[in-house]
C-alpha positions in Angstrom: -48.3 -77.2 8.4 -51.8 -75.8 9.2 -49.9 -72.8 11.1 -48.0 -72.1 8.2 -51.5 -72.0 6.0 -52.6 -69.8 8.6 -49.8 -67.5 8.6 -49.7 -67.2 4.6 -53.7 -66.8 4.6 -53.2 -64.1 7.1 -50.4 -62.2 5.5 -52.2 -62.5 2.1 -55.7 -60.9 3.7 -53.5 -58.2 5.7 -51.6 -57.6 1.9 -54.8 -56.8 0.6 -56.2 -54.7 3.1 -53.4 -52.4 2.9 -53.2 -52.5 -0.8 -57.2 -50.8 -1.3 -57.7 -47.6 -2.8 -58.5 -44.9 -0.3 -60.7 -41.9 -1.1 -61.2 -38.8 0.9 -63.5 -35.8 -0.4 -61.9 -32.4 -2.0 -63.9 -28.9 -1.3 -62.7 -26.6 -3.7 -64.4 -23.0 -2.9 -64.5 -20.3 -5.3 -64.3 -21.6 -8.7 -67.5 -19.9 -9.7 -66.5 -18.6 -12.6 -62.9 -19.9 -13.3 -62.6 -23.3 -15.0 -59.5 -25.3 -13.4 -57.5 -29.0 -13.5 -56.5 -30.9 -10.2 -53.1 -32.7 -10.3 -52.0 -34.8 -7.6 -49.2 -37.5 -6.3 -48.4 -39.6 -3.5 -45.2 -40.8 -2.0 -44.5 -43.2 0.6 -41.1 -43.0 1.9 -41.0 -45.4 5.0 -39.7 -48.7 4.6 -39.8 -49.1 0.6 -40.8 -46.4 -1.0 -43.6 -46.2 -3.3 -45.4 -43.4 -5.2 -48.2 -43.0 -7.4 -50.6 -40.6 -9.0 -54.2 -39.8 -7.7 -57.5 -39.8 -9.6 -59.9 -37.5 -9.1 -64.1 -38.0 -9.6 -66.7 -35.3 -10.2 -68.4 -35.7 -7.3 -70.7 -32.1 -7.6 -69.6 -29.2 -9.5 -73.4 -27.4 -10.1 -73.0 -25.2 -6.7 -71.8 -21.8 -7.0 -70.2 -21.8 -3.3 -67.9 -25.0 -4.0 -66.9 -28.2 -6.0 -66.6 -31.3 -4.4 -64.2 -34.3 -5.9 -63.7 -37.4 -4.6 -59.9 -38.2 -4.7 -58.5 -41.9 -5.2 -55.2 -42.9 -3.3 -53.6 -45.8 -4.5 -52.1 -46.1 -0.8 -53.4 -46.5 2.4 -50.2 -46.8 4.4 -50.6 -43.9 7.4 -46.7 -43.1 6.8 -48.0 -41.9 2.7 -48.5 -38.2 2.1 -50.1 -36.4 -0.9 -49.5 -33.4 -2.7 -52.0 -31.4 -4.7 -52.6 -29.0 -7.2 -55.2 -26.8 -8.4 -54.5 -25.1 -11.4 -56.9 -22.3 -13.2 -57.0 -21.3 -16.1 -55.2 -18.0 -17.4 -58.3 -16.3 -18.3 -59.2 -16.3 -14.3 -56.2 -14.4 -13.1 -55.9 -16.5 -9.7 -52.1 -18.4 -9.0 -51.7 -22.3 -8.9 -52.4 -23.7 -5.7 -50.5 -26.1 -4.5 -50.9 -28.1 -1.1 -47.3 -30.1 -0.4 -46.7 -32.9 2.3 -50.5 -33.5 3.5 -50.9 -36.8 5.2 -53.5 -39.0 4.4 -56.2 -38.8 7.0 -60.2 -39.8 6.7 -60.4 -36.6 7.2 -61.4 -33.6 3.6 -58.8 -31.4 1.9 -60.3 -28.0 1.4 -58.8 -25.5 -1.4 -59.8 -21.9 -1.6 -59.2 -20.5 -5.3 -59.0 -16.7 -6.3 -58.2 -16.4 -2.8 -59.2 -12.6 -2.5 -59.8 -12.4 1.4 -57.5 -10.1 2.9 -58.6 -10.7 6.3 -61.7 -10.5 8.7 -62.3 -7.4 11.7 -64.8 -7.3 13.6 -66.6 -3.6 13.7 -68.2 -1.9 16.6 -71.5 -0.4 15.8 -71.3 3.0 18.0 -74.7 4.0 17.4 -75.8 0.7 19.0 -74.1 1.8 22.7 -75.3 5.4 22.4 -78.5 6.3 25.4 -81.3 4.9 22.6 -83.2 1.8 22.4 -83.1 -0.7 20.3 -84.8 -4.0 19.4 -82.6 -7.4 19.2 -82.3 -6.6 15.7 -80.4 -3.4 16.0 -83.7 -1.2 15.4 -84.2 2.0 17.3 -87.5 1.6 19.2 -88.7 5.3 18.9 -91.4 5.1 22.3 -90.4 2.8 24.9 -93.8 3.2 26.4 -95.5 1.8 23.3 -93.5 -1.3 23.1 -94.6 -4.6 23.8 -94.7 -5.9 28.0 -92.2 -8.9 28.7 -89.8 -8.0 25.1 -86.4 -7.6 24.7 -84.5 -4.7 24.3 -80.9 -3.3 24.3 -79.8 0.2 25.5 -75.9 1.1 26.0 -75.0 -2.6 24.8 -76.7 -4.1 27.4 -80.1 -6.3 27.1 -83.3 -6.0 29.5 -86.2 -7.0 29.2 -89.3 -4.5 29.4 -91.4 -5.7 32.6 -93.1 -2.7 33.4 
């Protein structure tokens, strides 16, 4: 009989464990100046499936680089995955976004909005590997001779230090 307590008691605490809310923060970047509503589900289709919606708490909206939520899963099953969307207004001219299929980790969910990066290059500065000299900070040094014993200083793309 006590073995039977046991295993109820057990079952019971393990049914509760897995039925907690889980929350995980949400970046949103770039909502400066558009005003937008999140939308989210879950869905659990292992074993029997269950769904739900999520909820979603200010959690700091005053910076101008990003908003952070805090979103509420009613499921903390590692087989669960959520989907979510971020939808602007029309007077911002951005798309919906919508993230499809994301498990739930402990890991955050970052969204850009008004995605307007097209992509990043890196450019060479020719000047800076021409036969001048220049300080760490990309200034030409006009006299060598007058500048400072035991300093850095680039010339051609390559650093030295002045020891004489």
């Amino acid at each position: 009989m006590k073995k039977l307590l046991l295993g109820a008691l057990l079952l019971l605490s393990t049914t509760k464990a897995l039925s907690q809310n889980f929350y995980l923060p949400l970046y949103i970047l770039g909502a400066a100046d558009c005003s937008y509503s999140i939308t989210g589900d879950w869905i659990d289709t292992v074993g029997q499936p269950q769904q739900g919606s999520l909820s979603f708490a200010v959690g700091d909206t005053s910076s101008t680089f990003q908003d952070i939520w805090y979103c509420q899963v009613g499921s903390t099953s590692t087989t669960s995955t959520l989907s979510i969307c971020v939808i602007p207004d029309t007077s911002c001219n951005c798309p919906e976004i919508c993230i499809q299929q994301l498990p739930i980790t402990q890991g955050a969910i970052t969204i850009l909005l008004c995605d307007s990066i097209v992509g990043v290059e890196e450019q060479q500065i020719s000047s800076l590997v021409d036969n001048k000299y220049y300080d760490l900070l990309g200034r030409e040094i006009e006299d060598i001779t007058t500048y400072p014993m035991h300093s850095f200083y680039t010339k051609r793309g390559r650093r030295y230090i002045k020891a004489q």
